[in-house]
C-alpha positions as CSV (number, residue, x, y, z in Angstrom):
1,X,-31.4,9.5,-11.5
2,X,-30.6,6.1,-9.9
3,X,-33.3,3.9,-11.3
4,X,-32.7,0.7,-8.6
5,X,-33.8,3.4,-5.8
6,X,-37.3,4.1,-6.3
7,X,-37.6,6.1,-2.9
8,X,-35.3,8.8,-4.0
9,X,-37.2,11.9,-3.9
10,X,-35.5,14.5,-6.2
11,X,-36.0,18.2,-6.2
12,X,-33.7,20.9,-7.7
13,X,-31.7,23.2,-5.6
14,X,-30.1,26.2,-7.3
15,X,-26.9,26.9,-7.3
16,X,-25.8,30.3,-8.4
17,X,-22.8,30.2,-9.9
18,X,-20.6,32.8,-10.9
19,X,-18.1,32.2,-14.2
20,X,-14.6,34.2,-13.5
21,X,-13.8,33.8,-17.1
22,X,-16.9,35.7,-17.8
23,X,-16.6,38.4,-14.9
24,X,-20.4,37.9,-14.5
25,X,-23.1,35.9,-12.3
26,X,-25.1,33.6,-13.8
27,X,-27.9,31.3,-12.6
28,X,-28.1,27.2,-13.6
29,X,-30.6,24.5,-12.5
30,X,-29.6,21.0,-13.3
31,X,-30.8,17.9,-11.9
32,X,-28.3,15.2,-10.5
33,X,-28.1,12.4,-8.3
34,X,-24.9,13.9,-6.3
35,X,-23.7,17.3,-6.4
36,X,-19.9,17.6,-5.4
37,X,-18.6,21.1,-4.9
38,X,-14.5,21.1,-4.4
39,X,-12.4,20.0,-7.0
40,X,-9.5,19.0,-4.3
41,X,-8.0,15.7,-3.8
42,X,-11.3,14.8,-1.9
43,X,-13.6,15.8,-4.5
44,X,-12.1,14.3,-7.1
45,X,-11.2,10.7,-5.0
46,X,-15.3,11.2,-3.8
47,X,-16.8,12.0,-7.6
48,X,-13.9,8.9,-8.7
49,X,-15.6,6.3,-6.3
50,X,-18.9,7.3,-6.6
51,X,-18.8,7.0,-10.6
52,X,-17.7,3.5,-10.9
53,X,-17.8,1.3,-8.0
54,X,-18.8,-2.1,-9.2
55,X,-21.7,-3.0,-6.6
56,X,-23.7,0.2,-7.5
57,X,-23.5,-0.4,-11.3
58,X,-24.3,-4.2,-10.6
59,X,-27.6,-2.6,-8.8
60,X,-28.5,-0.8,-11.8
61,X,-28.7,-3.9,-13.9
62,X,-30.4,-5.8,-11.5
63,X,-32.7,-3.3,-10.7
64,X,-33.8,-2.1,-14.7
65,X,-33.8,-4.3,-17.7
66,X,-33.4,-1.6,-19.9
67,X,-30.1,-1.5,-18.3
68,X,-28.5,-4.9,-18.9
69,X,-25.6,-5.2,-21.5
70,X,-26.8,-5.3,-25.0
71,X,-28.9,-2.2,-24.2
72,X,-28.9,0.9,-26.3
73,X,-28.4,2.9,-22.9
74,X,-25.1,3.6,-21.1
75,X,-25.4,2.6,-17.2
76,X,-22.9,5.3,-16.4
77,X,-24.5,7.6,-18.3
78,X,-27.7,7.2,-16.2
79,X,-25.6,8.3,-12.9
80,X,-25.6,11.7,-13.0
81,X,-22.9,13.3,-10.6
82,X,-21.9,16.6,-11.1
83,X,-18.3,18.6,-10.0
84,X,-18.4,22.6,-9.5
85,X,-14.7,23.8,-8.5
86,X,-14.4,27.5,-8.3
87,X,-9.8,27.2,-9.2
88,X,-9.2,25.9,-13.1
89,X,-8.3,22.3,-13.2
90,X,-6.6,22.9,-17.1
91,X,-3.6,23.6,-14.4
92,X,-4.1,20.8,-13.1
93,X,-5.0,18.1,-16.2
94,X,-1.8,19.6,-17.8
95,X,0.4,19.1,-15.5
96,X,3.5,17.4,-16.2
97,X,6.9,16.3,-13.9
98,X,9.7,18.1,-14.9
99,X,13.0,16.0,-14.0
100,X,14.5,16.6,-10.8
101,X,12.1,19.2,-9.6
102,X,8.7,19.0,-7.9
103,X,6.1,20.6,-6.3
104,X,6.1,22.7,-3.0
105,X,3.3,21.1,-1.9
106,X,3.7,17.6,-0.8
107,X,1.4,14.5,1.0
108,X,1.7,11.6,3.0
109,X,-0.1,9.1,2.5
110,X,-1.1,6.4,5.3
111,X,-1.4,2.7,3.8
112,X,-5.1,3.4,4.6
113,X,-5.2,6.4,2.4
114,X,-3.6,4.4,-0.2
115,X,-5.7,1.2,-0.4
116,X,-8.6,3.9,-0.7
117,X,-7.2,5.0,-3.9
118,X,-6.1,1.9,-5.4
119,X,-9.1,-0.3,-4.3
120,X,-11.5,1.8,-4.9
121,X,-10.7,4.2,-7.5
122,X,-7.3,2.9,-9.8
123,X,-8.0,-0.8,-9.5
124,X,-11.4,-1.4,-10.7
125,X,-11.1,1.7,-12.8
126,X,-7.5,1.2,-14.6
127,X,-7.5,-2.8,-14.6
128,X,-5.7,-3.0,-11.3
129,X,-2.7,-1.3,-13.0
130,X,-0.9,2.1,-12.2
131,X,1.4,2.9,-15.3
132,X,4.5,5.0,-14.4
133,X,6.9,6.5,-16.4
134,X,10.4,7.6,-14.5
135,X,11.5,10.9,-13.6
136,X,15.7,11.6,-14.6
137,X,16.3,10.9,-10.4
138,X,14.8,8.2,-10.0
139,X,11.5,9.2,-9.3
140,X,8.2,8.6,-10.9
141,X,6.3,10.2,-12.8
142,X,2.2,10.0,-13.1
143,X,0.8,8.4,-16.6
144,X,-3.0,7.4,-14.3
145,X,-2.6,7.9,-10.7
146,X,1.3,7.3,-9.4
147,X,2.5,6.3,-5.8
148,X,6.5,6.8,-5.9
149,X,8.4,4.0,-5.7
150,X,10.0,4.9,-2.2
151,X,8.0,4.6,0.5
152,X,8.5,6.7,3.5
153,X,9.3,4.5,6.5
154,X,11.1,5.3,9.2
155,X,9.9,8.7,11.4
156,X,12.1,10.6,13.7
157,X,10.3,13.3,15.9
158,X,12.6,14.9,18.7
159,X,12.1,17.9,21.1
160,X,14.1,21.2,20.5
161,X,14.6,22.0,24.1
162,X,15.6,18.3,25.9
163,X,16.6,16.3,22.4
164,X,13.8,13.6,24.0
165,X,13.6,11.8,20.6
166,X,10.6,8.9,19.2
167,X,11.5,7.2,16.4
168,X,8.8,5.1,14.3
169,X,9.8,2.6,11.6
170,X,7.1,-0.4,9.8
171,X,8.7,-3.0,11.7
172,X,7.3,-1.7,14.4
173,X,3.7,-1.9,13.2
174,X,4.2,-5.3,11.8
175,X,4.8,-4.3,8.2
176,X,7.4,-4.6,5.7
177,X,9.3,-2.0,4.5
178,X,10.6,-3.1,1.6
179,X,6.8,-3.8,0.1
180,X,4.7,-1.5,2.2
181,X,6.2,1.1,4.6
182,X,4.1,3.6,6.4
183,X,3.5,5.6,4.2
184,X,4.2,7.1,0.7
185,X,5.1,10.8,-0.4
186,X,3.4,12.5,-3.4
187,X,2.8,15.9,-4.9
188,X,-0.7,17.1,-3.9
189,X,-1.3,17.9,-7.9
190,X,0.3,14.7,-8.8
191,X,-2.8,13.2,-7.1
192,X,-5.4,15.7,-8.3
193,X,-4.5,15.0,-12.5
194,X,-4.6,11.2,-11.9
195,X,-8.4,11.6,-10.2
196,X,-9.1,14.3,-12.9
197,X,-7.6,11.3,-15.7
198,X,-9.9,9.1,-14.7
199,X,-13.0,11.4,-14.1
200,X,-12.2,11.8,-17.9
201,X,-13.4,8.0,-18.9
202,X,-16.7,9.4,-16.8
203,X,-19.4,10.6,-19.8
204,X,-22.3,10.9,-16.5
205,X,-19.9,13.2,-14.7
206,X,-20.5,17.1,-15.6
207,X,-17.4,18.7,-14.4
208,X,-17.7,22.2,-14.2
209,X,-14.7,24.3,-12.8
210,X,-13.5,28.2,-12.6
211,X,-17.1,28.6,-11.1
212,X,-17.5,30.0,-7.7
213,X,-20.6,28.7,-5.8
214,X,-21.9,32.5,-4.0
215,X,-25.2,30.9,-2.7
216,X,-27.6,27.9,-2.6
217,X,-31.0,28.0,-2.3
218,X,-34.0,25.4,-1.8
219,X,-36.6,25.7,-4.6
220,X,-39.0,23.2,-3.4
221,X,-39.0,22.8,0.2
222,X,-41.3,19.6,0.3
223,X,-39.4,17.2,-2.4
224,X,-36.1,16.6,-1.0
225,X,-33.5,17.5,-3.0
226,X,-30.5,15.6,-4.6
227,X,-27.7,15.3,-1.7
228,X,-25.2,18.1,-1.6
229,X,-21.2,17.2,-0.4
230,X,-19.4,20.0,0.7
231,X,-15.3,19.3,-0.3
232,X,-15.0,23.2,-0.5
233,X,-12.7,23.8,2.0
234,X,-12.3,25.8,5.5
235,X,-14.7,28.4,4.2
236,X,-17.2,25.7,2.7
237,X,-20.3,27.6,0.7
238,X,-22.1,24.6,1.3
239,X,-21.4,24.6,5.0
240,X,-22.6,28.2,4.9
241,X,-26.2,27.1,3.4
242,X,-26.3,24.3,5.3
243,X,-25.6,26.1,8.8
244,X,-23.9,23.7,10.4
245,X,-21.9,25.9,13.2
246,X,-18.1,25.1,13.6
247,X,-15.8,26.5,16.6
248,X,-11.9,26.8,15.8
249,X,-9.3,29.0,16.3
250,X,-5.9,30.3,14.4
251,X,-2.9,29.2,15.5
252,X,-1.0,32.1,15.0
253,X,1.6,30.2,13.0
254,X,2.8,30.1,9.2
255,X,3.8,27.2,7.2
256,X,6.9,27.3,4.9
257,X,6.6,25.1,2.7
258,X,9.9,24.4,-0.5
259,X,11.4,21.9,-2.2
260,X,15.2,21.2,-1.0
261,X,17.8,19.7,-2.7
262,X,20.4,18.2,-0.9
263,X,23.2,15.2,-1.7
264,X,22.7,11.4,-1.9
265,X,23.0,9.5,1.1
266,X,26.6,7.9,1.1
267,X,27.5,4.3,0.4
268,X,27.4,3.9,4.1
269,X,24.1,5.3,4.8
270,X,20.3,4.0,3.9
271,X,18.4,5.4,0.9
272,X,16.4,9.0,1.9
273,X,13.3,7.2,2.6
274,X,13.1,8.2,6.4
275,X,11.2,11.8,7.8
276,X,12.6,13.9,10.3
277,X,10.7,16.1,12.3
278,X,12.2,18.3,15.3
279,X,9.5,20.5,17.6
280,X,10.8,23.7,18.4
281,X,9.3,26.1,20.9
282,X,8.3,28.5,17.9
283,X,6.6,25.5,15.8
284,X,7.3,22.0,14.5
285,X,9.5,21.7,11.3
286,X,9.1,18.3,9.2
287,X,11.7,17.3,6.1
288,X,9.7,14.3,3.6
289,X,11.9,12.4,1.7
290,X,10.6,12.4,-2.0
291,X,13.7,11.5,-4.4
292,X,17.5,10.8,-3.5
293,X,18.1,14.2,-3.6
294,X,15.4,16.0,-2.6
295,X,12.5,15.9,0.0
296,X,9.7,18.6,0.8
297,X,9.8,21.3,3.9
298,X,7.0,22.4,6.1
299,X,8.2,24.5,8.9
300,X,5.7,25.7,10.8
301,X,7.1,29.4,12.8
302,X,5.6,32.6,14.0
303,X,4.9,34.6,11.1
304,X,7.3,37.4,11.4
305,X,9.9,34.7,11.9
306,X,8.3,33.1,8.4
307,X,8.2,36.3,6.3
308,X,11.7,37.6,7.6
309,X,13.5,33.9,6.2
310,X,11.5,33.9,3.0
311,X,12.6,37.6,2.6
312,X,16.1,36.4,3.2
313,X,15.9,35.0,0.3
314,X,16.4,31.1,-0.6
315,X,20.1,30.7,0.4
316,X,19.3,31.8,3.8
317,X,16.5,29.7,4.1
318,X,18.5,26.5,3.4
319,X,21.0,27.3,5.8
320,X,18.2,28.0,8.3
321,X,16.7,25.1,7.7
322,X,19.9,23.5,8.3
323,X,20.4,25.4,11.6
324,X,17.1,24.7,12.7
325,X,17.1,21.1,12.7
326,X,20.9,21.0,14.4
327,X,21.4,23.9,16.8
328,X,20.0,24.3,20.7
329,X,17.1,26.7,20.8
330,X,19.0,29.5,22.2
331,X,21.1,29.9,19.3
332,X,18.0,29.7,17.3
333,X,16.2,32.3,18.8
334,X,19.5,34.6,18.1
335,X,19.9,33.7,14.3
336,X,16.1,34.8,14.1
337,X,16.3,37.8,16.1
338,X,19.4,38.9,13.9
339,X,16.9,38.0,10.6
340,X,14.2,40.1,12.1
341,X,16.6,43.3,12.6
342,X,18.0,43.2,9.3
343,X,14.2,43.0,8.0
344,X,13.2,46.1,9.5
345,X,16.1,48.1,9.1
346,X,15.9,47.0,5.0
347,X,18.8,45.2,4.5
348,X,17.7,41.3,4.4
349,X,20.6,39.5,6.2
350,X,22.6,37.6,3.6
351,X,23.8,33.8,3.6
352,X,27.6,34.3,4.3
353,X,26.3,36.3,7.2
354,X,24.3,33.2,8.3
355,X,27.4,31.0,8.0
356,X,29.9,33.0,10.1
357,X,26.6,33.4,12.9
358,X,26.3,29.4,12.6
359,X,29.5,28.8,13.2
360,X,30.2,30.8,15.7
361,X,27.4,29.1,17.4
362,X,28.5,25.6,16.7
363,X,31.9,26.7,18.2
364,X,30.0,27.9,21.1
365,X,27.9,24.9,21.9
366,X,31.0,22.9,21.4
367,X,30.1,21.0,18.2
368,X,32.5,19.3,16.5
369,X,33.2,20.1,12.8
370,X,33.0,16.8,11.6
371,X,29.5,16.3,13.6
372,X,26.2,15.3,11.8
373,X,25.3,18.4,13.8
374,X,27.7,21.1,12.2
375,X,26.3,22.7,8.8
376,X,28.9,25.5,8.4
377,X,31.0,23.5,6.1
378,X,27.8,22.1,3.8
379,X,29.8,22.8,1.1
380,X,32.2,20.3,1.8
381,X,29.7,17.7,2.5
382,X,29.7,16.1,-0.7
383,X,29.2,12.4,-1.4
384,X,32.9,12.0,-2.7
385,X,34.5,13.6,0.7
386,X,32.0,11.8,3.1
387,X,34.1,8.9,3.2
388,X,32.4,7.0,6.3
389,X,29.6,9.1,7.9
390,X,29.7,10.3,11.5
391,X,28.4,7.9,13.8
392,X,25.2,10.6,14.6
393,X,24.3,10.9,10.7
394,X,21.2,8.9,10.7
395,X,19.9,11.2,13.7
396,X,19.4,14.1,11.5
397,X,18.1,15.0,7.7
398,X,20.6,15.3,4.5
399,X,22.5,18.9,4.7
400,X,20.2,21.3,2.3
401,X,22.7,22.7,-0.4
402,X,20.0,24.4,-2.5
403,X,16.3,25.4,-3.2
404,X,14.3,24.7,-6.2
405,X,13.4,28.1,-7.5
406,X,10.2,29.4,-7.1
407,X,9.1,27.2,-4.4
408,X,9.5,29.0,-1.2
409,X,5.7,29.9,0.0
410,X,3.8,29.9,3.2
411,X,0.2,30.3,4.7
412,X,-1.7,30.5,7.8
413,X,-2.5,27.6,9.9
414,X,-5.4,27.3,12.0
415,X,-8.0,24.9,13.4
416,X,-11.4,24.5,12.7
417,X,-14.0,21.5,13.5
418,X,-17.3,21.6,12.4
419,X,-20.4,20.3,15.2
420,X,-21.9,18.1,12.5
421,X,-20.5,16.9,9.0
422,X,-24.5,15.9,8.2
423,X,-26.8,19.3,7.3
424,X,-30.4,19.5,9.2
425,X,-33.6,20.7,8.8
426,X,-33.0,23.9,5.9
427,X,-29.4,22.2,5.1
428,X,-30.7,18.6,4.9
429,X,-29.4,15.9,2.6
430,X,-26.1,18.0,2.8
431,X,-22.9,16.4,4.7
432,X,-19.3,18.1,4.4
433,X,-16.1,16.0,3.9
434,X,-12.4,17.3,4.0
435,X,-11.3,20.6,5.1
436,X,-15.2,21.6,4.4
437,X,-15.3,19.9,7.9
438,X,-12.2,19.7,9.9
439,X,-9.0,21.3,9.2
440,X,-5.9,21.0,11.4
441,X,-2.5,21.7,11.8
442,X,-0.1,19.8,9.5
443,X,2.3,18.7,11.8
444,X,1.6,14.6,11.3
445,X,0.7,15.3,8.2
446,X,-3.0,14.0,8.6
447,X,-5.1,16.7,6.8
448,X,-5.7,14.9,3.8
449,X,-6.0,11.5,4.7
450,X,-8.5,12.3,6.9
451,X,-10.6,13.8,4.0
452,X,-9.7,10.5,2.4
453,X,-11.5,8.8,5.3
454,X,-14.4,10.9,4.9
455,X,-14.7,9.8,1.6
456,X,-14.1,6.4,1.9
457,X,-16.9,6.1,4.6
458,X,-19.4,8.5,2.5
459,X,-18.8,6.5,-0.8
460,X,-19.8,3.4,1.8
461,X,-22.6,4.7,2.6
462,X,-24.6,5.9,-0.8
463,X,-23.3,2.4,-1.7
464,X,-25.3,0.6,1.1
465,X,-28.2,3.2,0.1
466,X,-28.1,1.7,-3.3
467,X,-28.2,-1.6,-1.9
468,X,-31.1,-1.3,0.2
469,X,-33.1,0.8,-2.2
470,X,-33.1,4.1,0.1
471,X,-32.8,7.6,-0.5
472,X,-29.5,8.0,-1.0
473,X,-30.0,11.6,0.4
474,X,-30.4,10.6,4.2
């Protein structure tokens, strides 16, 4: 209960929950100040900065003697927020960096995103201190909620049919790269164990995960009813009960998503710290620096395009990432159209095949051996026989020689935006925050910091609630 707020009416909704470990439903009524359901990176920031921000525990005191420091009670102990995520976060708690490889699924976050995190949730939480421990190349590791030491800052987007080319770097938006950037690239469960680390140190947080919310019901229509968040994704349970009508569409495009290795940028070149991303007419592919020698793919294609390459095999999907990110789209559409027939007549293409059909192209289309552009001698492109770069290597991402086993994967990409992301009438005292709301295509890389923004702007809210004494349900 929050004792300062007097006008908080509180009423218990049921939740029934089904256990997977147990292969049975079972029913649970529990009374709490906040119910969270999503255990994502915007469940876990929300639960993080609604369990410790400093003006709502000053509140408390002020508002209840029996409170104040020297009492027998716990003031955290007396906010009761509880987590229900349906996936088992055990995965996710014992998670642990292995040098030079990383996850396939990778985030970027806006200096926004990240004074979120550290401002509201790290700082006051950890004593304004993120502990790191580093990685074998030069990355870091997470000991309480890591940000890697590079920062991502320049941003090259360019068209696959004209070669009409943006580029963004933090000069440009006033900042300094060397201290801040534009943003900074993590491993999505890099993220979630330093929330879940800290929701540890929470005793008035109930955490309860590999339960699946199947319905909510109202028990007692007149009282209210402890506020409901919905971080549970595109297909939200709480949306469901709340009713709250959302119009979207799929785009009838798959994200690849991997880990490539590649070489160190010469002695001539800067550090791998800039993004490239090149729209073709099939779908946008982006390569996110995240070490020296390695960044993070998401290539969004058609899917028969996406499950031919990933059946290819990974050799054949570095080179086509190579190819896709230096050859015209004519050639392109060739190499995948040569994929697609050796798919359905049952002999996946092969990567020496791939080689001799890129450089055939490359002769073609005229391009010079020694070009940035020309990936049919890869092998060759080594850090000891680069000598001086070609004058058109900082146009285009490293030369992928490799990719980390087992982390070639895709899935659908769609878009869906709800009409409301605050329940009425039968759903009130119910608002949706993350993908539970919006989700959209990752090509700037925005899905999650916008859940981050949700939460940032909730977490403001129950806080001014708190303030002025009101239900922190409406």
């Amino acid at each position: 209960m929050l004792r300062c707020s007097p006008a908080v009416a509180r009423s218990c909704r049921r939740l029934l929950l089904s256990r997977r470990l147990l292969s049975s439903a079972s029913s649970q009524c529990e009374e709490y100040d906040v119910v969270i359901v999503g255990g994502g990176p915007a469940g876990l920031a929300l639960a993080s900065a609604l369990g410790m921000d400093p003006v709502v525990l000053h509140v408390l005191y002020m508002s209840n003697a029996s409170l104040l420091p020297g009492s027998s009670q716990n003031v955290r102990d007396n906010l009761k927020i509880s987590l229900i995520e349906a996936g088992d976060l055990s995965k996710v708690r014992e998670w642990s960096p292995v040098d030079g490889a990383f996850s396939n699924r990778c985030i970027s976050l806006t200096n926004a995103s990240q004074a979120f995190l550290k401002g509201n949730v790290t700082s006051h939480a950890l004593g304004c201190a993120t502990e790191q421990s580093h990685r074998g190349d030069g990355g870091t590791s997470p000991v309480s909620l890591h940000f890697p030491e590079t920062y991502s800052t320049p941003l090259q987007v360019w068209d696959g049919i004209t070669d009409a080319r943006i580029h963004f770097s933090a000069s440009d938006l006033g900042l300094d790269a060397n201290t801040q950037g534009m943003s900074r690239i993590t491993e999505n469960i890099n993220l979630q164990r330093g929330l879940l680390r800290y929701l540890n140190t929470m005793p008035d947080l109930h955490l309860i995960d590999k339960t699946k919310v199947t319905s909510i019901v109202r028990e007692d229509e007149d009282s209210g009813g402890w506020p409901l968040i919905g971080a549970d994704g595109f297909n939200s349970p709480v949306r469901k009960y709340a009713q709250i009508p959302s119009y979207g569409w799929s785009y009838d495009t798959q994200a690849i998503v991997a880990t490539m290795f590649h070489p160190p940028r010469g002695p001539f070149q800067g550090p791998n710290t800039t993004a490239y991303q090149r729209f073709l007419p099939t779908g946008p592919i982006a390569f996110l620096p995240i070490s020296p020698t390695a960044s993070s793919l998401v290539w969004s294609t058609r899917p028969q395009i996406a499950t031919a390459i990933m059946a290819s095999g990974p050799s054949v999907v570095a080179r086509m990432i190579n190819a896709a990110y230096r050859l015209p789209h004519d050639s392109l559409q060739y190499l995948y159209n040569r994929i697609l027939e050796h798919q359905k007549a049952g002999t996946p293409i092969t990567a020496d095949e791939i080689i001799e059909e890129v450089r055939f192209r490359e002769r073609a289309h005229g391009i010079d051996a020694i070009s940035a552009y020309s990936s049919s001698h890869m092998m060759e492109n080594t850090v000891e026989n680069q000598g001086i770069p070609p004058t058109d290597s900082e146009m285009l991402p490293p030369l992928v020689t490799s990719i980390q086993p087992g982390t070639v994967a895709s899935f659908p990409l769609r878009f869906n935006h709800t009409e409301s992301y605050i329940g009425e009438g039968q759903g009130s005292r119910t608002v949706l925050v993350g993908d539970a709301a919006h989700t959209v295509h990752p090509l700037a890389g925005q899905g999650l910091n916008l859940g981050l923004a949700d939460v940032e702007c909730l977490a403001r809210v129950i806080n001014d609630a708190v303030l002025n004494g009101s239900d922190i349900g409406k």
